[in-house]
VOGU-393895 format. One record per residue (C-alpha): residue number from 1; x, y, z; residue in three letters. Coordinates in Angstrom, 2 decimals. Each point is the difference from the previous one (the first is absolute). Layout:
REM VOGU-393895
NUM; X; Y; Z; ala
...
***
This chain:
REM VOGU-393895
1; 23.77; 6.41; 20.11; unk
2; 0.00; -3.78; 1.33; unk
3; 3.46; -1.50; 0.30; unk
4; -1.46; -2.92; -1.50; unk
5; 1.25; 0.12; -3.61; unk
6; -3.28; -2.43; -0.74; unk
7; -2.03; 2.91; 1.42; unk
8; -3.08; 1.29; -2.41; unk
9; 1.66; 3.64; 1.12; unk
10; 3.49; -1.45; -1.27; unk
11; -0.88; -1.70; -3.40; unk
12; -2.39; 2.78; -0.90; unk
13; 3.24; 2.61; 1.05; unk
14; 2.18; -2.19; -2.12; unk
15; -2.62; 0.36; -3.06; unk
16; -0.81; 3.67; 0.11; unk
17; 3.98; 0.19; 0.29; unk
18; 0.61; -1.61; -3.35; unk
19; -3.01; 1.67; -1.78; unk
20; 1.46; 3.23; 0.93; unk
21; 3.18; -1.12; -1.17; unk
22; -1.57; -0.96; -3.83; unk
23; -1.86; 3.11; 0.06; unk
24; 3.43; 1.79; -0.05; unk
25; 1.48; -1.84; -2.42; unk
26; 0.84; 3.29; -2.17; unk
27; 2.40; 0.85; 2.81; unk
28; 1.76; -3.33; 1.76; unk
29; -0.17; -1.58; -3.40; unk
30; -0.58; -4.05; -1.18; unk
31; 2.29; -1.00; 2.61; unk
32; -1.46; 1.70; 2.57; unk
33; -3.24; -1.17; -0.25; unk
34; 1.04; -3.74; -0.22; unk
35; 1.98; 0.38; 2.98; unk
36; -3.21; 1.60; 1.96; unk
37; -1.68; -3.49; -0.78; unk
38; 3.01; -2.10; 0.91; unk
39; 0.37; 1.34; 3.10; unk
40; -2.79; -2.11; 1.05; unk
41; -0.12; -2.89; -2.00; unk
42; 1.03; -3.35; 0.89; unk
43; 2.41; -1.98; -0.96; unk
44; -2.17; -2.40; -1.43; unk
45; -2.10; 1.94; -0.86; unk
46; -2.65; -1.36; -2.88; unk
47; -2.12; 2.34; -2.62; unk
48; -2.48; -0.82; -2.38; unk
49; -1.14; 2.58; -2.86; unk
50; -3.79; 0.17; -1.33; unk
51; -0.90; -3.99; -1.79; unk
52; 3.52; -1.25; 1.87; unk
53; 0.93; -2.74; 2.33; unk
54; 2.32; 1.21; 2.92; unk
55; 3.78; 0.16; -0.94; unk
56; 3.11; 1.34; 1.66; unk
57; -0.17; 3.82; 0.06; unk
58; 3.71; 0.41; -1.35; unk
59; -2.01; -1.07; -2.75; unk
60; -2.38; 2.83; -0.25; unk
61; 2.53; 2.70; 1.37; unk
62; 1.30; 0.63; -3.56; unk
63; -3.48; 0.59; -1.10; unk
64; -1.04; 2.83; 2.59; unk
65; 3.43; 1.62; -1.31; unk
66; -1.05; 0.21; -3.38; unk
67; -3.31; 1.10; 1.06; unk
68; 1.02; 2.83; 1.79; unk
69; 2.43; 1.15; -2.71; unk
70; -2.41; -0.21; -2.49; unk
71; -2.32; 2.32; 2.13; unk
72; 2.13; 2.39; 1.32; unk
73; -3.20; 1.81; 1.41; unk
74; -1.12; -3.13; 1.73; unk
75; -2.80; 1.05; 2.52; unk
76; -1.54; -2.77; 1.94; unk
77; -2.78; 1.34; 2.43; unk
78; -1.28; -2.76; 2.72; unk
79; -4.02; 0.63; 0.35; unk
80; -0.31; -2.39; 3.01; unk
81; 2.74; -2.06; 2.14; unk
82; -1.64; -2.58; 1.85; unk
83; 2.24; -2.02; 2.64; unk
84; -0.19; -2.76; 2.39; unk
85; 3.23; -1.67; 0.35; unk
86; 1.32; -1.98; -1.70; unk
87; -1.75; 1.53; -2.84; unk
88; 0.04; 3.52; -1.62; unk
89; -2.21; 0.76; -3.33; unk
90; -0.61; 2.96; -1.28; unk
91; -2.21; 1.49; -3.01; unk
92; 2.19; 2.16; -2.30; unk
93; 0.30; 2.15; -3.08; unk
94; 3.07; 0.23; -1.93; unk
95; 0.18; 3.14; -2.79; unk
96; 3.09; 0.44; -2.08; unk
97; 0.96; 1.69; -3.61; unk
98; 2.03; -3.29; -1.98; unk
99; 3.56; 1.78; -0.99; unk
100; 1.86; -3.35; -0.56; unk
101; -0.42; -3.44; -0.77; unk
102; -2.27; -2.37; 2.27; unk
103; -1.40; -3.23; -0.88; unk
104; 1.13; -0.62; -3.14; unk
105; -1.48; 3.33; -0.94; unk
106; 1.84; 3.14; -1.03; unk
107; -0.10; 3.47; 1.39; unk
108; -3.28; 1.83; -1.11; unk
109; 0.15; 2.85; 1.88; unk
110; -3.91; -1.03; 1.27; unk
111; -1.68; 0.66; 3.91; unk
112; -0.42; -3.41; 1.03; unk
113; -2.19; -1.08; 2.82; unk
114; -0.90; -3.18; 1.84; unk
115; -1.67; -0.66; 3.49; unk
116; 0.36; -3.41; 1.66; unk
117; 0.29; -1.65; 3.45; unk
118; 2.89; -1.07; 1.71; unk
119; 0.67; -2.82; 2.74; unk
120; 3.00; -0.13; 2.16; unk
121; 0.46; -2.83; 2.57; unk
122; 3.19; 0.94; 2.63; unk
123; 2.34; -1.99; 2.43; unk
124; 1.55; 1.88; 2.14; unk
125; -0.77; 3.14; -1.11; unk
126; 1.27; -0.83; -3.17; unk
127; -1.76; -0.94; -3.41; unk
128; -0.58; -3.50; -0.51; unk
129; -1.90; -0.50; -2.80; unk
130; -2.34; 2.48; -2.31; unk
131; -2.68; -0.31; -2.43; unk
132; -1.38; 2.87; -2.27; unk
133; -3.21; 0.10; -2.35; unk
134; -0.21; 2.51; -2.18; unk
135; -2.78; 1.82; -2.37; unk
136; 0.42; 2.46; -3.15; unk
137; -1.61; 3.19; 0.37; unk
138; 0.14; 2.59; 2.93; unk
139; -2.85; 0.41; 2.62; unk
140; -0.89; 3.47; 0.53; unk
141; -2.74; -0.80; 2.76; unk
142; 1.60; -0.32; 3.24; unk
143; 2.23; 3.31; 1.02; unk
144; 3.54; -0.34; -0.08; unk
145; 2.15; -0.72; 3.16; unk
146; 3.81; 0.03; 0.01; unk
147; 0.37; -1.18; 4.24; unk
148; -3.34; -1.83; 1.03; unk
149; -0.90; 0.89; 3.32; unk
150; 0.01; -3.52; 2.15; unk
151; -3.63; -1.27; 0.94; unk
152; -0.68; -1.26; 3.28; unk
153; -2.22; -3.06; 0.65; unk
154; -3.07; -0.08; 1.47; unk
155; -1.24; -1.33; 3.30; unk
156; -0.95; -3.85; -0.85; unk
157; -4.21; 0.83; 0.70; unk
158; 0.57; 2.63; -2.59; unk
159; -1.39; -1.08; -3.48; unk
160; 2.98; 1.27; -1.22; unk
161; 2.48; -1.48; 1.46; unk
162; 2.66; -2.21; -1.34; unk
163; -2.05; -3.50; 1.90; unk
164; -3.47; 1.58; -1.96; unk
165; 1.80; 0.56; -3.30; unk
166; 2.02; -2.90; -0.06; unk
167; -3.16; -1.93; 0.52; unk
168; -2.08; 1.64; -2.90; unk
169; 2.16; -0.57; -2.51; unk
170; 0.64; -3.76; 1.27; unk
171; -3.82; -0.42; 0.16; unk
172; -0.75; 1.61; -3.58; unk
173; 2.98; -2.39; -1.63; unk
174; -1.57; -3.41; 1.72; unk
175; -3.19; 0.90; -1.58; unk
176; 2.14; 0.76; -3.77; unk
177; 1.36; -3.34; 0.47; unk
178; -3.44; -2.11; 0.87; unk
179; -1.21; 1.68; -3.39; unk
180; -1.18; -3.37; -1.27; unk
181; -2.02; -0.47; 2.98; unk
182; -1.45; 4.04; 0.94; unk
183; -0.19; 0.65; -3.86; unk
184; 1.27; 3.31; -1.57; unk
185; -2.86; 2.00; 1.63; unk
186; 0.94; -1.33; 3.28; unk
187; 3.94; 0.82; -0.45; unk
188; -1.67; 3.68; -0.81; unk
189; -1.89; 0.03; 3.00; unk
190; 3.41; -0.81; 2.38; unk
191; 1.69; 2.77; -0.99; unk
192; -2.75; 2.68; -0.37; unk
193; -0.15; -0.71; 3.56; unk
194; 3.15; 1.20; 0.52; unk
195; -0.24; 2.97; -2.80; unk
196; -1.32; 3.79; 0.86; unk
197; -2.68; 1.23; -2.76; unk
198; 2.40; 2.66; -1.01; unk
199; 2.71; -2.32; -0.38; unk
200; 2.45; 0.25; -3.14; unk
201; 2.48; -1.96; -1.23; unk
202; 3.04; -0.36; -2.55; unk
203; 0.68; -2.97; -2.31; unk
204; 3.30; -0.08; -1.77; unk
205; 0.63; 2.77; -2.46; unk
206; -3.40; 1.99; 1.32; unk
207; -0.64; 3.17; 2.55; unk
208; -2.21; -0.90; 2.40; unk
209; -3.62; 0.07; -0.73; unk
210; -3.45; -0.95; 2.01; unk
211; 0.27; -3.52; 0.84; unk
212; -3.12; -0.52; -1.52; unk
213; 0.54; 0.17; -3.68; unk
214; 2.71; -2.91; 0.93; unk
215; -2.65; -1.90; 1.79; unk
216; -0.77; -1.47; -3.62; unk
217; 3.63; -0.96; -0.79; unk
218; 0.28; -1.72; 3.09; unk
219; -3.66; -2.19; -0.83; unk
220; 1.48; -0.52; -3.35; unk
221; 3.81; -1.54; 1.66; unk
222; -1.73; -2.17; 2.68; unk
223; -2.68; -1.09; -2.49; unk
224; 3.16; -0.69; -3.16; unk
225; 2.61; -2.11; 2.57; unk
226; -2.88; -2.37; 2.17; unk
227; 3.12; -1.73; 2.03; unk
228; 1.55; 3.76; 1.05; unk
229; 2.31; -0.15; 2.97; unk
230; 1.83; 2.57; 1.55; unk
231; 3.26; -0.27; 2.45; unk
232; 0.49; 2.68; 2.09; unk
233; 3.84; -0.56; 0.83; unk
234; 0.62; 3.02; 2.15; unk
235; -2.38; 2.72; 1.26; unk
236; 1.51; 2.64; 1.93; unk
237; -2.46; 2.81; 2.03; unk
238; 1.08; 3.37; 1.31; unk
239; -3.68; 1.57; 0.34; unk
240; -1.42; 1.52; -2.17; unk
241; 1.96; -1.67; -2.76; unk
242; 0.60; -4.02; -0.64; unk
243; 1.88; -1.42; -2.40; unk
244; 0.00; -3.81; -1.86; unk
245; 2.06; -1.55; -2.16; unk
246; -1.98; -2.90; -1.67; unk
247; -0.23; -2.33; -2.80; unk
248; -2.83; -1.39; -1.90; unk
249; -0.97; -2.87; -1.92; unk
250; -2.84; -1.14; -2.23; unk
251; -1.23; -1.73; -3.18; unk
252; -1.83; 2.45; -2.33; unk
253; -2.54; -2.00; -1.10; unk
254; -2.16; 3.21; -1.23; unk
255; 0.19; 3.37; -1.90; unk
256; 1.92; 2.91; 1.86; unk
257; 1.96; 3.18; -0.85; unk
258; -0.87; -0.74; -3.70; unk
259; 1.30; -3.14; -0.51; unk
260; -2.32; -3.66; -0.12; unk
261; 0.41; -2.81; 2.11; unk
262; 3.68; -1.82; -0.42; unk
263; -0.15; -2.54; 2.42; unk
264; 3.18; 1.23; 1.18; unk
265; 1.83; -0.26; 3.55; unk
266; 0.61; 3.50; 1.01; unk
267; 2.53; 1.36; 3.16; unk
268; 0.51; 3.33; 0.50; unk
269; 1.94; 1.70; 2.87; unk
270; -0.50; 3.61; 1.67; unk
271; -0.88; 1.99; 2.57; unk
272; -2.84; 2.27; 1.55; unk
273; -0.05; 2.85; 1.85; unk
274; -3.11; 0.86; 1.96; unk
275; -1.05; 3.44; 2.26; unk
276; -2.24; -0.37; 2.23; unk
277; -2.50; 2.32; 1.78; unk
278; -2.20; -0.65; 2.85; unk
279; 0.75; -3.92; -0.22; unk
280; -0.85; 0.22; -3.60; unk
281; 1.85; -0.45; -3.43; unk
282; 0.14; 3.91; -1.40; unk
283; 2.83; -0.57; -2.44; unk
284; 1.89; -2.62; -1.57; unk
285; 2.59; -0.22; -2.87; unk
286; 1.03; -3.40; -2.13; unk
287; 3.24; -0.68; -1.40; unk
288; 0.65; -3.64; -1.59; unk
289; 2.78; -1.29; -1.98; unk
290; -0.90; -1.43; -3.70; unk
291; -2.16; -3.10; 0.42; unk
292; 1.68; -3.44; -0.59; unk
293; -2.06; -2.23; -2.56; unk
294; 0.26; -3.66; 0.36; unk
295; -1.79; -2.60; -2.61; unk
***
């Protein structure tokens, strides 16, 4: 391993470490596992939970305490740990059977389960700040890995590379953001370009399924909120995987997901985590925080 403590080989080490450490919580106990995570946190180190603003983590240390207690058979699996320092994220499912009380709910004795994405940003080699989205339901699709093997980029020629990826994505979101000029059909277009025909995706809450039956919920988003704009505020690649953390705004001006035109000002944070496969988009999963209505 690199000496570097900012090293991708260092922060991902660091990671695995303290998933390892969570994942043995029945042994080294509630203590233990918090003391995994603080061995590499910083000292001002900020947090911020699913629909939260970032906030001290001594804040949020008293919550992971009661989370694990509650869950004393707290498995967290990490699908895919994508790194390119500073940044870490990292697709996970968390399972769990509820034998105390957590979130203002009391012990039902239930399996719980919850799959999300995590960002971490470090400074020397230590966690600086950390954001995590979260979705209900467990996704049985993709096989379970408890130590990701690390993935080694691609010569820059190489469609997929980290230059070729980075550049796809970066393309397709110009195009999502010159909606009112290209038109929803031309938004479609931009990323299809980038999408294999056996593509499938995940939206919050869902498996993955054949990106084309979502093809028609995407028409229906770009065609309800005519002033869409997306941010991407980070994107991290580590072929074949990349990784965004976004946030979007519009004004729903027409029907979608049920509900009639509101007029209202919508933002809503997440992230996205796409595989590709020969320079194309073969998977991608969507987690997003509650959307904030304004007006």
């Amino acid at each position: 391993m690199s000496d570097d403590p900012q090293s991708a080989a260092a922060i991902r080490a660091a990671l695995m470490g303290a998933n390892r450490a969570e994942n043995d919580l029945a042994s080294i106990g509630v203590e233990g596992v918090l003391n995994a995570w603080a061995a590499f946190r910083h000292p001002d180190c900020e947090g911020a939970r699913p629909g939260q603003a970032l906030r001290p983590v001594a804040e949020t240390i008293e919550g992971d305490g009661a989370l694990y207690t509650a869950f004393p058979d707290y498995h967290r699996t990490f699908h895919a740990l994508v790194v390119e320092p500073p940044f870490a994220a990292f697709r996970w499912t968390m399972t769990g059977t509820q034998q105390g009380e957590f979130g203002g709910r009391g012990a039902a004795g239930q399996p719980m389960s919850a799959t999300g994405m995590s960002l971490m940003e470090f400074e020397g080699g230590r966690n600086r700040r950390w954001w995590v989205f979260r979705s209900p339901g467990r996704d049985e699709s993709v096989p379970a890995s408890s130590d990701p093997e690390p993935v080694t980029r691609s010569a820059s020629d190489d469609p997929q590379s980290a230059a070729a990826i980075r550049a796809a994505l970066m393309g397709a979101n110009r195009a999502e953001n010159d909606l009112v000029r290209l038109g929803v059909e031309g938004v479609l277009a931009a990323w299809d370009g980038i999408i294999s025909r056996d593509c499938e995706g995940a939206t919050p809450g869902q498996p993955l399924r054949p990106h084309a039956e979502i093809r028609e919920e995407d028409r229906a988003f770009y065609g309800a909120f005519p002033d869409y704009h997306r941010t991407f505020h980070d994107i991290l690649v580590e072929s074949p995987f990349a990784a965004v953390r976004w946030t979007m705004t519009g004004t729903q001006t027409g029907p979608f997901g049920g509900m009639p035109a509101s007029g209202q000002r919508m933002r809503m944070s997440g992230m996205s985590l796409f595989e590709f496969e020969g320079g194309r988009v073969r998977r991608w999963w969507l987690y997003t925080n509650p959307p904030e209505m304004q007006g």
